[in-house]
C-alpha positions as CSV (number, residue, x, y, z in Angstrom):
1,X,271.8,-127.6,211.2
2,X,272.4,-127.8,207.5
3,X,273.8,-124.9,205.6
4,X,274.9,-123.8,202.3
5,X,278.5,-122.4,201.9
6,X,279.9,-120.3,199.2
7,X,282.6,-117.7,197.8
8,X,281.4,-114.4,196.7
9,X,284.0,-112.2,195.1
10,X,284.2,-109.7,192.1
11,X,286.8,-107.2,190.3
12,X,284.6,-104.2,191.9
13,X,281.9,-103.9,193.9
14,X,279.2,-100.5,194.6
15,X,276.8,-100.9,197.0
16,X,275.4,-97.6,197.0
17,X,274.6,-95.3,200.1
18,X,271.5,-93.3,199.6
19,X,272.9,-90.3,201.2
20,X,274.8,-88.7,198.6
21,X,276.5,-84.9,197.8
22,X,276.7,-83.7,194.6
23,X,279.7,-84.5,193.9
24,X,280.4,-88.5,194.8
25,X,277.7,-91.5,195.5
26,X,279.5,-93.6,198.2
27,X,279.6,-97.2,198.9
28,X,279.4,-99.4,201.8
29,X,282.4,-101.1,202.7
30,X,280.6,-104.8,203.1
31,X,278.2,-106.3,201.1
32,X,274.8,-106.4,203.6
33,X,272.3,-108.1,203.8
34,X,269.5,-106.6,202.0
35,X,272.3,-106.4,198.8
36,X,272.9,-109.9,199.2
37,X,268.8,-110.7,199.4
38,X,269.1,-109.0,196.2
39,X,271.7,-111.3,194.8
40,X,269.6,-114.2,195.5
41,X,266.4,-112.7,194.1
42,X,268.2,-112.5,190.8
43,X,269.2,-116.0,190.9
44,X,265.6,-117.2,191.2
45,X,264.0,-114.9,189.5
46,X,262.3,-112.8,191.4
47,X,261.2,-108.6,190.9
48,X,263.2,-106.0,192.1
49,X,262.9,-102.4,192.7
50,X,262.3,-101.6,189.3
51,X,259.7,-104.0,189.0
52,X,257.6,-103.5,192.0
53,X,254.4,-101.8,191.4
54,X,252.6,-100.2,194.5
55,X,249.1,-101.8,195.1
56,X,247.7,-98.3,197.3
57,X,249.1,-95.0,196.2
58,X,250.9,-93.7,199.2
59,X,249.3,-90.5,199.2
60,X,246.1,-89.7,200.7
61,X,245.2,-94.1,201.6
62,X,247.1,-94.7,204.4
63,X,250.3,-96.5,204.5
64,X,250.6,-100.0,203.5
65,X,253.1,-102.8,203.9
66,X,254.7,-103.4,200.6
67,X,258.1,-104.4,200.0
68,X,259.5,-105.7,196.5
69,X,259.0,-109.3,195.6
70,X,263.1,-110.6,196.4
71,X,262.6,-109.2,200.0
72,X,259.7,-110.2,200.4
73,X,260.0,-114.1,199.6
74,X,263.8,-113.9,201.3
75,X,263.6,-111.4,203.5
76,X,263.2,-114.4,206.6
77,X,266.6,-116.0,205.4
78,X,269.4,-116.4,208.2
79,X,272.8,-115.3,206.6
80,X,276.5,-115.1,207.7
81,X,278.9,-113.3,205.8
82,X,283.1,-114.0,206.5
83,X,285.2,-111.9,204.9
84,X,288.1,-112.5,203.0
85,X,290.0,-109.4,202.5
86,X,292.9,-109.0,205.2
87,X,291.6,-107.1,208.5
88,X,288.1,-106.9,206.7
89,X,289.2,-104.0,204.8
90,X,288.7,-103.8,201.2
91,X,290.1,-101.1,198.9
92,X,288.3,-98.3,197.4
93,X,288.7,-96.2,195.0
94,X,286.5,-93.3,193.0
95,X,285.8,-93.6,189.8
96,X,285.5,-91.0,187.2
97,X,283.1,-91.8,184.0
98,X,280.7,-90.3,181.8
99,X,277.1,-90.5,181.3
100,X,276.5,-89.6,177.9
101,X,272.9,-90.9,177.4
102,X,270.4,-87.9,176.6
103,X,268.2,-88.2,180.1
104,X,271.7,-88.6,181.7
105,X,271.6,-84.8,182.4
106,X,270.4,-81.2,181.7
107,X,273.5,-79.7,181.7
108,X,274.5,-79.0,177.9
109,X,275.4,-81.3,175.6
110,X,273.6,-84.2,178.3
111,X,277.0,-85.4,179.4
112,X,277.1,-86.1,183.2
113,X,280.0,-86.9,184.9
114,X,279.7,-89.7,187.5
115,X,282.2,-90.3,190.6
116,X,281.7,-93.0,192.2
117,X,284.0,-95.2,195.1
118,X,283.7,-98.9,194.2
119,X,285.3,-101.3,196.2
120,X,288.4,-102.8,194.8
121,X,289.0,-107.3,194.9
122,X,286.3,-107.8,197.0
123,X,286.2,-111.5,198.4
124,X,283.5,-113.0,201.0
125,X,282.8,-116.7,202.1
126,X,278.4,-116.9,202.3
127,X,276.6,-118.7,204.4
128,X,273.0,-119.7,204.4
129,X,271.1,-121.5,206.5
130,X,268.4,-124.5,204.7
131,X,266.0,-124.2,207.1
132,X,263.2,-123.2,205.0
133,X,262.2,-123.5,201.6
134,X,263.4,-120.4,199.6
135,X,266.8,-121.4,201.2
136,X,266.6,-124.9,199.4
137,X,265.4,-123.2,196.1
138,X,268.5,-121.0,196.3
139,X,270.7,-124.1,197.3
140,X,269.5,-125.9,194.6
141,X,270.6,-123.2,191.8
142,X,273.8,-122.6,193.6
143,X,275.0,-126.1,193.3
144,X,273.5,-126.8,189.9
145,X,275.0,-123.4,188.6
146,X,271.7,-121.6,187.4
147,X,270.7,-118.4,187.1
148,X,267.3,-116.3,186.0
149,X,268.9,-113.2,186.0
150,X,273.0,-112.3,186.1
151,X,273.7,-111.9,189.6
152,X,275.8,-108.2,190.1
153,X,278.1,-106.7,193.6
154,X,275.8,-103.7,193.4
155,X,275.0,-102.6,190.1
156,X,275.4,-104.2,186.8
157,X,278.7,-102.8,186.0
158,X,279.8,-105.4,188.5
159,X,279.6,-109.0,187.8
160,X,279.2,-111.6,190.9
161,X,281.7,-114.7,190.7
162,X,279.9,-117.3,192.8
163,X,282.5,-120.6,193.7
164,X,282.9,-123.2,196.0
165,X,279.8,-123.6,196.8
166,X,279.2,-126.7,199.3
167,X,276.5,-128.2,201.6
168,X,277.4,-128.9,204.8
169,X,276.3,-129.7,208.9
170,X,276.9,-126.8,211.4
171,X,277.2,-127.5,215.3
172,X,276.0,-125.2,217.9
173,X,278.6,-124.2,220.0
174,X,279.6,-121.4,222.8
175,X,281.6,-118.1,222.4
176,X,283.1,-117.1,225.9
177,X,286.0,-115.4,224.6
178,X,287.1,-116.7,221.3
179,X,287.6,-115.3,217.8
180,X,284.3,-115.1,215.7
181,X,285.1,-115.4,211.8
182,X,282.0,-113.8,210.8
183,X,280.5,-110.3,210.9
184,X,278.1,-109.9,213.9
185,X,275.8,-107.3,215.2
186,X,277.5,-105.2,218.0
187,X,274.8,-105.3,220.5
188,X,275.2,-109.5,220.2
189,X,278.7,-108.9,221.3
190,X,280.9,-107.7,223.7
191,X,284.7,-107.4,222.7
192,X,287.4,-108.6,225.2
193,X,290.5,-106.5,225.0
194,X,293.4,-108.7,225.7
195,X,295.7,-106.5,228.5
196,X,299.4,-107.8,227.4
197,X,300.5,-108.1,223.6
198,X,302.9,-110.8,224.0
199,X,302.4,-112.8,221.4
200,X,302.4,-109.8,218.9
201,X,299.5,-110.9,217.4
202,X,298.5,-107.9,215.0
203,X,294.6,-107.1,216.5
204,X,292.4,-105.6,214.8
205,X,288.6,-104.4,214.7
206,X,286.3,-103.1,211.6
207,X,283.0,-101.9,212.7
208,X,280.2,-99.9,210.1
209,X,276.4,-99.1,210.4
210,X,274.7,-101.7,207.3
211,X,271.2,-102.1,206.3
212,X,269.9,-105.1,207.8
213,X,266.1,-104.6,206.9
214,X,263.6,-102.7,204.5
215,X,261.1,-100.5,206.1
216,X,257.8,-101.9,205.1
217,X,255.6,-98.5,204.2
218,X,258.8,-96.7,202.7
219,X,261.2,-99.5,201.4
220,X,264.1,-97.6,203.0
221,X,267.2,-99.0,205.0
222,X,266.4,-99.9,208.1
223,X,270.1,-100.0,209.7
224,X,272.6,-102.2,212.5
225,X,276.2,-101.8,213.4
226,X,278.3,-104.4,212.7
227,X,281.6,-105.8,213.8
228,X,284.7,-108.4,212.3
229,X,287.6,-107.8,214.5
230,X,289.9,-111.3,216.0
231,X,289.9,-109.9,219.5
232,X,288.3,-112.2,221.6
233,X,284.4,-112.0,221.5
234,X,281.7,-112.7,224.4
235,X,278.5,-113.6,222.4
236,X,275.3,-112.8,224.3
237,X,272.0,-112.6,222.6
238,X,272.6,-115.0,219.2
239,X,273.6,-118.5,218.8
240,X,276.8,-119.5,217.6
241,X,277.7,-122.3,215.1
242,X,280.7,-123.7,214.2
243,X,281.9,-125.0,210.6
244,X,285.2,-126.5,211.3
245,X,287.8,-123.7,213.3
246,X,285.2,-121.2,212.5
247,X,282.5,-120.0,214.4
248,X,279.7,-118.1,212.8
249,X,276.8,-115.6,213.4
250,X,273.7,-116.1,211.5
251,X,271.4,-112.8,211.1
């Protein structure tokens, strides 16, 4: 199976969670997949949220499946995400700034100050699978280094830095108890936790709920927890590939 490899990676990265206090908007700790559908959307061109224009009024005619015009041309796209930052952890840290625009706030003077954690050196190896045409479109632009829009980690305060970016032949292979190098869905796994520490390998295992999926009548996150951890991993309900000494799950 052909694929399409490359590095993601930015200064900072937001990717927002929509539950919020008053005080602090909150990221994710991994880019996910409906971000990264996002990503590619901008790349070719297509509508976001901003530009999506309900066809039937929600209220009062029934609910209709509508989604914005990047999920819905990529939403089918099999992706694997490997990431680079030691242990799967990436740095965070909140950030303090001021909105100073005049809708930015009623509060006197329209000043509103922002906090918001952004992610700190983030770093990913992509995969895509070219097993359908939007994936070849995306291919395409990737290696010929072309853009519609400016690709962002989040918001546009964030800049993507897209590299490495290489064609190349995955194998199917088995996983009865070996290292995966990507992230995987938990319920596709089942982690083996070795008994003796001998080797004093240092183990370790990063696991958060992502959105995988948009809800078709609200556009919300539809969500799946998901694993990156080098204990030893029994994979049960996904195929693996391998791309050299990695092996890879594709969602």
């Amino acid at each position: 199976m052909k694929a399409i490899r490359f590095t993601l990676s930015g200064k900072n990265a937001f990717f927002k969670k929509p539950e919020v206090n008053s005080y602090y908007y909150f990221s994710y700790g991994q880019i996910h997949k409906v971000a990264l559908l996002g990503i590619f959307g901008a790349i070719l061109g297509y509508g976001g949220y901003a530009q999506k224009k309900w066809t039937v009024p929600k209220k009062g005619q029934g609910l209709v499946e509508e989604y914005p015009e990047f999920y819905e041309k990529l939403k089918e796209l099999k992706i694997s995400v490997v990431p680079e930052n030691q242990g799967g952890y990436i740095q965070k840290k909140v950030q303090i700034f001021n909105n100073s625009v005049g809708y930015a706030s009623e509060e006197q003077g329209g000043n509103l100050i922002v906090k918001e954690q952004w992610l700190e050196n983030p770093i990913w190896d992509i995969y895509i699978m070219l097993d359908c045409e939007e994936a070849e479109k995306i291919a395409s632009a990737l290696e010929n280094k072309q853009c519609i829009f400016i690709p962002y980690l989040g918001k546009n305060d964030h800049p993507a830095d897209i590299s490495n970016v290489k064609i190349l032949k995955l194998e199917e292979t088995k996983c009865n108890g070996d290292a995966i190098s990507s992230m995987f869905s938990k319920k596709d796994g089942e982690i083996e936790f070795p008994e003796d520490d001998e080797d004093e390998t240092e183990w370790f295992k990063y696991e958060e709920k992502l959105p995988i999926a948009l809800n078709a009548y609200t556009n919300l996150y539809e969500y799946d927890t998901f694993c990156y951890t080098n204990f030893p991993v029994i994979i049960k309900n996904n195929i693996v590939y391998k791309d050299e000494n990695r092996k890879l799950i594709f969602n």
